[in-house]
N, C-alpha and C positions, 0 to 999 in steps of 0.2 A: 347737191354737194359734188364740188369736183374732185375728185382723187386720182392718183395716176394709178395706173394697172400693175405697176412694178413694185407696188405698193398695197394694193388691195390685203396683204397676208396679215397689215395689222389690224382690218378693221372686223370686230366682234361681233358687232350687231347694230341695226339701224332698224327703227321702227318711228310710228309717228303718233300721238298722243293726241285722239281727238276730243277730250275734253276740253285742252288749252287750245285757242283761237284767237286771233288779233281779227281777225275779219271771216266771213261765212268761207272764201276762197281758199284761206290761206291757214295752216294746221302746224302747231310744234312737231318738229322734227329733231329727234335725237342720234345720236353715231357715237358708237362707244370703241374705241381704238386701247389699240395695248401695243404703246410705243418703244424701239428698245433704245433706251437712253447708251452710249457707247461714250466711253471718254476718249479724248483726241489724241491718236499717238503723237508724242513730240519726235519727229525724226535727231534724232544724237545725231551730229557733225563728228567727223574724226580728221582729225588737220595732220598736217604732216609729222611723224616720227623722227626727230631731229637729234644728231649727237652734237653734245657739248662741247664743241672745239674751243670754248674759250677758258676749258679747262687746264690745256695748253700752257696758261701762263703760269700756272702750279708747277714747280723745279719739280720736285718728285713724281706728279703725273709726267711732265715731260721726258723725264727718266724712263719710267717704267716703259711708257708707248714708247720711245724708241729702242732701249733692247729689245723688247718682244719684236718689233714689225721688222728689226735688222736681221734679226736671229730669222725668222718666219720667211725671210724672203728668199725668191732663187739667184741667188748670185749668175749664174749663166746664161745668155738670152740669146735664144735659137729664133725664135719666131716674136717678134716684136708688137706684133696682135696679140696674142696666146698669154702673154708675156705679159702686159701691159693690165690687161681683163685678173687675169689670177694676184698680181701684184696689190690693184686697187680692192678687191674684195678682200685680200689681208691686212692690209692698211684700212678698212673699213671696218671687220669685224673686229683688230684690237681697240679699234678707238671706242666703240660701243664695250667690249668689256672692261677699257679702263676708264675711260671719260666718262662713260654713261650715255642715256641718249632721253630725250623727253619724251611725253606721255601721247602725244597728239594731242590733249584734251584745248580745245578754243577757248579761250576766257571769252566769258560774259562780262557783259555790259552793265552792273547792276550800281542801282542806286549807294548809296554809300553814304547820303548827304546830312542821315540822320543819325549814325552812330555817335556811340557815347563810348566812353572809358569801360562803362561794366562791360557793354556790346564785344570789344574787342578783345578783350581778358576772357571773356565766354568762350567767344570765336576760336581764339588762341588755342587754349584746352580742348579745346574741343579737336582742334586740330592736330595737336599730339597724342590726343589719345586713339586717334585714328591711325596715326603713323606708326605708333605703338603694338595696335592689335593688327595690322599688317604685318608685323615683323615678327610679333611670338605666336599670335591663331589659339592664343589663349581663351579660356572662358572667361576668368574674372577678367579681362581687360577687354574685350565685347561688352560684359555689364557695365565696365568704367566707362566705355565711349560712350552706349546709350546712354548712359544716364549725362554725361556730359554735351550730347546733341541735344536732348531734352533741356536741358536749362539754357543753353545758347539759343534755342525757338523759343523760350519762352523769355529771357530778356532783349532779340530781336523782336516779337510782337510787342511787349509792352514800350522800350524807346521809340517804336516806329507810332506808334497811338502816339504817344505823348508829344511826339516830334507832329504829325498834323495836327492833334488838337489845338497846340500852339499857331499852328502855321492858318489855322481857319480861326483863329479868336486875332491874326493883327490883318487879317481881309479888310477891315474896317480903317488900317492904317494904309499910309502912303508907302512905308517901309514895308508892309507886307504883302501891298499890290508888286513891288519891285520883285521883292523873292518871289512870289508867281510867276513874272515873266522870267525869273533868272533861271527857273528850276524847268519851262518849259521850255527854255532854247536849250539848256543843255541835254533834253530827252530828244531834243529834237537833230543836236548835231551830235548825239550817241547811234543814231539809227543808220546815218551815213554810212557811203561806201568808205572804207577806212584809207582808202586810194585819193579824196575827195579834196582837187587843189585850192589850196587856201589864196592862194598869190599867183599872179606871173608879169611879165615886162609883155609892153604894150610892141610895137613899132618903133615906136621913138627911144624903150630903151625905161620908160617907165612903171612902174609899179602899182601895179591896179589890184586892188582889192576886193570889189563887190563883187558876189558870184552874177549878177547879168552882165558885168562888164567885162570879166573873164570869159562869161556864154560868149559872148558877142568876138571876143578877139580869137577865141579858136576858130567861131565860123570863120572868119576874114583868112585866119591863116589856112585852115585847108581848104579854102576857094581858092587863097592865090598858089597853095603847093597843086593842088590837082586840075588845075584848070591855064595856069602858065604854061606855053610851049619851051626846053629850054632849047641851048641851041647844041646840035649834035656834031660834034667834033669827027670825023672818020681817020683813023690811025690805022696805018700798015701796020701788019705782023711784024716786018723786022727780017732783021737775018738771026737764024739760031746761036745762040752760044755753043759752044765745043768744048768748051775749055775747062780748066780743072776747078771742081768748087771747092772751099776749104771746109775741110768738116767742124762744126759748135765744139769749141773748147767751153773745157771747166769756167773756165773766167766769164765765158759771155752768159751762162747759165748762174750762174750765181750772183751776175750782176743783175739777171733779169727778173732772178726770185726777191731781191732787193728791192726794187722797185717796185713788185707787186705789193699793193695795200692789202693789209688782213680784214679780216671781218666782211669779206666781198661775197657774192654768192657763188656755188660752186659751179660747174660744167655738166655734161652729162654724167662722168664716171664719178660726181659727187664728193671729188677732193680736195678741200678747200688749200690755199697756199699756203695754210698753217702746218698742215701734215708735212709738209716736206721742207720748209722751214722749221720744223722743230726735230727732224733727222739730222743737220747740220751739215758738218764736212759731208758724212756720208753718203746723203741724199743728195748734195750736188752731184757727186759721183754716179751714182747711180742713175739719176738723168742726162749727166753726157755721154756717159755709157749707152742706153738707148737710143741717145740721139744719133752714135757712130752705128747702132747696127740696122739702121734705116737701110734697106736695099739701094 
């Protein structure tokens, strides 16, 4: 018997039993191991801590975030680094106390296909009585969620039986070979990178759809991006400007916040354009203001 030596610590005992025999040569051989069964940690993901800027469009949240971050901010700007850094961590930390911010938690991916009306009503309950004992740390409303998580696993197990026992008694049908394959493509493009492009335009400007035909039009495209010489233009430096620049008024700042779309991702300092579009007049100000004390 082959065992590895990093291993040897499980085995008990090995002896060999010569009454049993299959032939004069060859003798039962027994190995008694005492193996430690270990369950698998599931590593937890923690995704990103996100505040709800789309809370924003609440008149009264927008209210409150902007007195606080007015009130909270330094009107005077000496140092426009220094300045900038202290600014955005005020404007951050009200937003997370008034707006709130999410959990990190990643949704999963879970089946869903076989819920029923009780399933969801369980679920539901089940769900507030957890939000509930979070908020008083009561005892009786600990016993109310367990017992309310307890009956939500036990009408989750029984519609899930009932839901394949149906699902393996129409195997015999034509309509229940189709839900096989229907319930195996969607396990299967659940697994996907969630990045994972469904479409793009060929060359010509056409619409391809089958994921080889899309393999095939990326290779084509970065062969011809990385592998085309293009042609190199050589431009003089110029002669310097001298002359006076005009410093970003109010208007060009405010036009500019206009045009920026909301719901866009942020930058490094993590401010989206909602923050300073829900400042108003004052915020414009306050950005052309920093923009004049540029050195």
């Amino acid at each position: 018997m082959l065992y590895r030596r990093c291993d040897r610590v499980e085995i008990q005992d090995c002896k060999v039993i010569p009454g049993d025999h299959v032939t004069a040569q060859h003798r039962l051989v027994t190995l008694d191991l005492a193996i430690m069964v270990t369950q698998k940690q599931i590593e937890k993901r923690q995704g990103l801590k996100r505040i709800k800027w789309f809370k924003l469009k609440y008149p009264e949240k927008k209210m409150e975030f902007k007195e606080r971050v007015l009130n909270e901010l330094e009107p005077q700007i000496i140092d426009v680094e220094d300045w900038w850094n202290q600014s955005s961590g005020v404007i951050l930390r009200v937003a997370r106390e008034v707006l709130g911010g999410s959990t990190g938690k990643i949704i999963e991916n879970k089946e869903t296909w076989w819920f029923n009306e009780e399933v969801q009503q369980k679920t539901q309950l089940k769900k507030e009585a957890k939000k509930k004992h979070k908020q008083t740390r009561e005892e009786a409303d600990r016993v109310a969620y367990k017992q309310c998580n307890k009956e939500a696993k036990k009408a989750v197990a029984i519609a899930k039986a009932e839901a394949y026992d149906q699902l393996y008694n129409e195997l015999e049908t034509k309509e229940g070979q189709g839900k096989i394959f229907r319930l195996a493509k969607q396990r299967n493009k659940s697994t996907r990178d969630i990045t994972h492009i469904r479409q793009m335009k060929d060359e010509n400007g056409k619409v391809i759809r089958k994921e080889s035909d899309i393999v095939e039009r990326w290779k084509q495209y970065f062969e011809h991006l990385l592998n085309k010489e293009n042609e190199r233009l050589i431009h003089g430096s110029g002669d310097p400007n001298h002359g006076m620049v005009r410093d970003i008024s109010k208007d060009e700042v405010e036009l500019s916040l206009k045009k920026m779309k909301s719901g866009k991702a942020p930058g490094q300092d993590m401010l989206p354009v909602e923050a300073w579009k829900a400042l108003g007049d004052e915020g414009v100000h306050i950005l052309s203001a920093s923009t004049r004390a540029q050195p």
